[in-house]
C-alpha positions as CSV (number, residue, x, y, z in Angstrom):
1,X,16.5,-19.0,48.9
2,X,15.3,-19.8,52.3
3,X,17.6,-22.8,52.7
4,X,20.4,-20.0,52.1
5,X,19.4,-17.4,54.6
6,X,19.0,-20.0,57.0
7,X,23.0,-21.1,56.1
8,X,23.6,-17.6,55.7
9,X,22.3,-16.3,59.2
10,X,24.8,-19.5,60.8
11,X,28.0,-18.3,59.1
12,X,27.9,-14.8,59.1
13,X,29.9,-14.0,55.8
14,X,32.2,-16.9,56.2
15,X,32.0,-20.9,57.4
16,X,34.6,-20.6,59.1
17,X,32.6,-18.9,61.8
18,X,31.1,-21.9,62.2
19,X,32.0,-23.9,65.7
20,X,30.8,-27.2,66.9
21,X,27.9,-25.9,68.9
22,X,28.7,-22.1,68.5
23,X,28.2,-19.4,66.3
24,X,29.8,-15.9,66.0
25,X,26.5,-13.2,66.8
26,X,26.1,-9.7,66.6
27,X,26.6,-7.8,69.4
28,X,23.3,-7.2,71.4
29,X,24.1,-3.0,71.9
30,X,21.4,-3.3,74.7
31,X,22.7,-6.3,77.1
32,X,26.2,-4.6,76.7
33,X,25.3,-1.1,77.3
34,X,23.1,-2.1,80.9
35,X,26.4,-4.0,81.7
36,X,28.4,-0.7,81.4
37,X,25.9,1.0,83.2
38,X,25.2,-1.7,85.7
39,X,28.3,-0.7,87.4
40,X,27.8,3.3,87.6
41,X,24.0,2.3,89.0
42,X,25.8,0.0,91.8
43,X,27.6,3.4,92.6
44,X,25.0,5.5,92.8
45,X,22.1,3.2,94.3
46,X,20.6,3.4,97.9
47,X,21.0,0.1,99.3
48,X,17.6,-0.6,100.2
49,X,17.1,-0.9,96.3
50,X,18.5,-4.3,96.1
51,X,16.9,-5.7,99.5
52,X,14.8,-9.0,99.2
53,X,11.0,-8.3,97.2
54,X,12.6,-4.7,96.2
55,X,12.3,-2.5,93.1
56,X,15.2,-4.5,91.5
57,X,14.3,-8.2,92.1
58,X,10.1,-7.2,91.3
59,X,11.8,-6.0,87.7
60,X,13.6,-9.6,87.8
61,X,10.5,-11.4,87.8
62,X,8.8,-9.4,85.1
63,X,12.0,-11.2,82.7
64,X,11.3,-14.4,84.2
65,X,7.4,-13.9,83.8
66,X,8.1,-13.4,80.3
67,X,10.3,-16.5,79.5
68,X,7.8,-18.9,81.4
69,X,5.3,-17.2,79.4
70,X,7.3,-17.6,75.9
71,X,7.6,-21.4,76.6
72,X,3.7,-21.7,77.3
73,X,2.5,-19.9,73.8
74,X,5.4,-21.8,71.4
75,X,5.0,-24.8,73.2
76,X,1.9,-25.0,70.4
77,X,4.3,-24.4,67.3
78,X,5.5,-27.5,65.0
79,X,8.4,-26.9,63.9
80,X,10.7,-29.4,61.3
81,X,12.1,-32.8,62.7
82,X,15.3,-32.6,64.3
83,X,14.9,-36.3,66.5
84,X,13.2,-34.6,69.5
85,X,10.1,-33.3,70.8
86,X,9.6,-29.9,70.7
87,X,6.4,-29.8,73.0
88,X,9.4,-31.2,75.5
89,X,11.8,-28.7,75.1
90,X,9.1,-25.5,75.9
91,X,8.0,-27.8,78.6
92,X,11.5,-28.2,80.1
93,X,11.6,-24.2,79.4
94,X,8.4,-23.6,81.2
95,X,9.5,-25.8,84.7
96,X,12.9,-23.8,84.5
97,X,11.5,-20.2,84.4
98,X,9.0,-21.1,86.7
99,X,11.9,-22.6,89.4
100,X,13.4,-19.3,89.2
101,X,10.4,-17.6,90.1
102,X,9.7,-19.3,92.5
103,X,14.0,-19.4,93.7
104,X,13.0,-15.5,93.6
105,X,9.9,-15.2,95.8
106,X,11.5,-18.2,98.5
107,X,8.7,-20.3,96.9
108,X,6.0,-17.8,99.0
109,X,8.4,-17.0,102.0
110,X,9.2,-13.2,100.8
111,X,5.1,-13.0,102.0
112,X,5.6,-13.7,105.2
113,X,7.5,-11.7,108.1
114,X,8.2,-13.0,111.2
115,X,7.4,-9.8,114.2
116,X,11.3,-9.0,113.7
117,X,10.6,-8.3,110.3
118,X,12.6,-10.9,108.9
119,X,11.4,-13.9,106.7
120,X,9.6,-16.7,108.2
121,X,11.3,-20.4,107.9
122,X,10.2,-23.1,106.0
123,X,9.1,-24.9,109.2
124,X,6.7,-22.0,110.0
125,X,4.7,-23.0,106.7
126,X,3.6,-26.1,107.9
127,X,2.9,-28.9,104.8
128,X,3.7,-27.0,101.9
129,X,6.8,-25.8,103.9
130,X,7.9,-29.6,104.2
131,X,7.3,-30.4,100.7
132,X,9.2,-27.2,99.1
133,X,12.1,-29.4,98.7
134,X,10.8,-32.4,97.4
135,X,9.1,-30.4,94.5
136,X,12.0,-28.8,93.9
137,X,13.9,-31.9,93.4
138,X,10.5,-33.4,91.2
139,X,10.6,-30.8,88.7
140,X,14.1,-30.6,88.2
141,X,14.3,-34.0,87.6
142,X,11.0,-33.5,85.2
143,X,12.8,-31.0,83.3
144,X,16.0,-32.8,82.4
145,X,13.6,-36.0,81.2
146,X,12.0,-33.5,79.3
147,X,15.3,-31.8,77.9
148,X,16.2,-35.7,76.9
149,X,13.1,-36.6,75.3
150,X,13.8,-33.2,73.4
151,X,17.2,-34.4,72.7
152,X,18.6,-31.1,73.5
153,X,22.2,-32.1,72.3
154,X,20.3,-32.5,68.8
155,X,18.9,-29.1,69.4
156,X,22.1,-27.2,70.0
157,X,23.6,-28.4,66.9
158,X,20.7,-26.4,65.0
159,X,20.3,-23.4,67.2
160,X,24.4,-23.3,68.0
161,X,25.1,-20.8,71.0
162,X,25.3,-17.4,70.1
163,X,28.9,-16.4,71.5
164,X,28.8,-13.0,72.4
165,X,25.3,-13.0,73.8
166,X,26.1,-16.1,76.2
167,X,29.5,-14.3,77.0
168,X,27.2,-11.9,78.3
169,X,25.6,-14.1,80.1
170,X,28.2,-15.5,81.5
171,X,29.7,-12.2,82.6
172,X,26.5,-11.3,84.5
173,X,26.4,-14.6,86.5
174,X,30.1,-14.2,87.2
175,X,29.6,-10.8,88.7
176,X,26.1,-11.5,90.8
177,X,28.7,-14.0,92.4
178,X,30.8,-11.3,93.0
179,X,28.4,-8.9,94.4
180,X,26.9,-11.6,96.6
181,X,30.5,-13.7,97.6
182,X,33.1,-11.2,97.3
183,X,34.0,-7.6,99.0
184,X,35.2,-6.8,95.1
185,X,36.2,-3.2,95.1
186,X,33.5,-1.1,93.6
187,X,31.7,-4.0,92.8
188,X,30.1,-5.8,96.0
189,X,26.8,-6.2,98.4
190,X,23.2,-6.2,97.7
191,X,22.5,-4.1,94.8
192,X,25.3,-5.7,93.0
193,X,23.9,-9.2,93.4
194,X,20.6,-8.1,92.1
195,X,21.7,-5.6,89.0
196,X,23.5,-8.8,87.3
197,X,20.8,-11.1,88.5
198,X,19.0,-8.8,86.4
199,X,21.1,-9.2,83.4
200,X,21.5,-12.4,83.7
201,X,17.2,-12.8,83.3
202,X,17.3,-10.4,80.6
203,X,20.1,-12.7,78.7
204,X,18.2,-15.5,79.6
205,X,15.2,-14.0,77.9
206,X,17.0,-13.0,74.8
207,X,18.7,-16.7,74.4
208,X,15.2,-18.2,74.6
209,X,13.9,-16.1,72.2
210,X,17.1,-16.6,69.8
211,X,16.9,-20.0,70.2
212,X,13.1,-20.1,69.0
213,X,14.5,-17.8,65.8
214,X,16.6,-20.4,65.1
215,X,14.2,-23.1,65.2
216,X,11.9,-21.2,62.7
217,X,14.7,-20.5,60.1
218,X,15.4,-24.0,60.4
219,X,11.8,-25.1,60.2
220,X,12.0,-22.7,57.3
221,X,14.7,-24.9,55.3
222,X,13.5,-28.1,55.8
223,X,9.9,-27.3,54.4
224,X,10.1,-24.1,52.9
225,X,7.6,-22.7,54.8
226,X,7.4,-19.0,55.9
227,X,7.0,-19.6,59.1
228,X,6.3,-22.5,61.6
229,X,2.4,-23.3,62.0
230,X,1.2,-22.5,65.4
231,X,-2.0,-23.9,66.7
């Protein structure tokens, strides 16, 4: 029974809804309804809204804050075989919230102002300014050794990519490009940029938490459990 409501929750009514490392979701009412109103809010906002550590970039973190946070409690869960470490993936998870955190605060620089008000440099922050970089590059290159030793290819083929939702996702990260890089009519500057960064996070969010379903209704099949054991 469980093997067939794991089966069941891939194909939707049919197999043929079945793609290599996709599968057809529902729609997620809430991600699609802030993308309709994303645009009437970038017509109606002040622009000091979507300046740098302002109301709508604080609300970004709180998404990010939550993923990181998500990857540090199920990094504990076991979940069935699948040829990779799980621990690994929730690690890699953990290092790729916390970059954007930190890609959201200038890793500390949003703290500092310079007498002009502006940002200080990473020059001005003496030896931690200097070594911004080369952590950056560290834990990026942590994170994809972790995503192998996960063997995230193996991963996907369990999981699949919910369609619609990473559309979404998509979408959102096409249009903060817009916002930022474009003079898109009706659709440009600041508070652009930041309202799909903020769908982007909250898509982000969601496809973590999908993907950790996914893993449990799989865990579920392979040893009829109820639900993964988490220490």
């Amino acid at each position: 029974m469980v093997k067939y409501h794991y089966q069941h929750y891939l194909t939707g009514q049919s197999e043929r809804e079945v793609y290599i490392l996709f599968r057809n979701d529902s729609i997620f009412k809430l991600g699609w309804g802030y993308f309709i109103l994303m645009f009437i809010l970038e017509a109606i906002l002040p622009e000091w809204v979507g300046d740098e550590n302002g109301i709508i970039e604080n609300l970004q973190i709180l998404w990010l804050i939550g993923g990181m946070l998500y990857c540090i409690k199920t990094h504990s869960c076991k979940y069935a075989d699948w040829g990779g470490s799980s621990k690994a993936f929730w690690k890699a998870g953990t290092i790729y919230f916390f970059l954007l955190i930190m890609r959201e605060i200038s890793w500390g620089r949003v703290f500092f102002t310079n007498p002009d008000g502006g940002m200080i440099q990473y020059s001005q922050m003496g030896l931690y300014g200097k070594l911004v970089h080369p952590m950056v590059g560290i834990l990026i290159l942590s994170m994809l050794i972790l995503l192998y030793k996960a063997r995230i290819w193996r991963m996907l083929n369990i999981v699949k990519i919910p369609v619609k939702s990473f559309s979404l996702l998509l979408l959102f990260i096409f249009f903060s490009w817009v916002g930022e890089r474009t003079n898109f009519t009706g659709f440009h500057g600041q508070v652009a940029e930041e309202l799909a960064e903020f769908g982007a996070y909250m898509m982000m969010y969601v496809l973590l938490k999908d993907a950790d379903k996914m893993l449990r209704l799989f865990t579920n099949t392979k040893e009829e459990k109820s639900v993964p054991s988490c220490d």
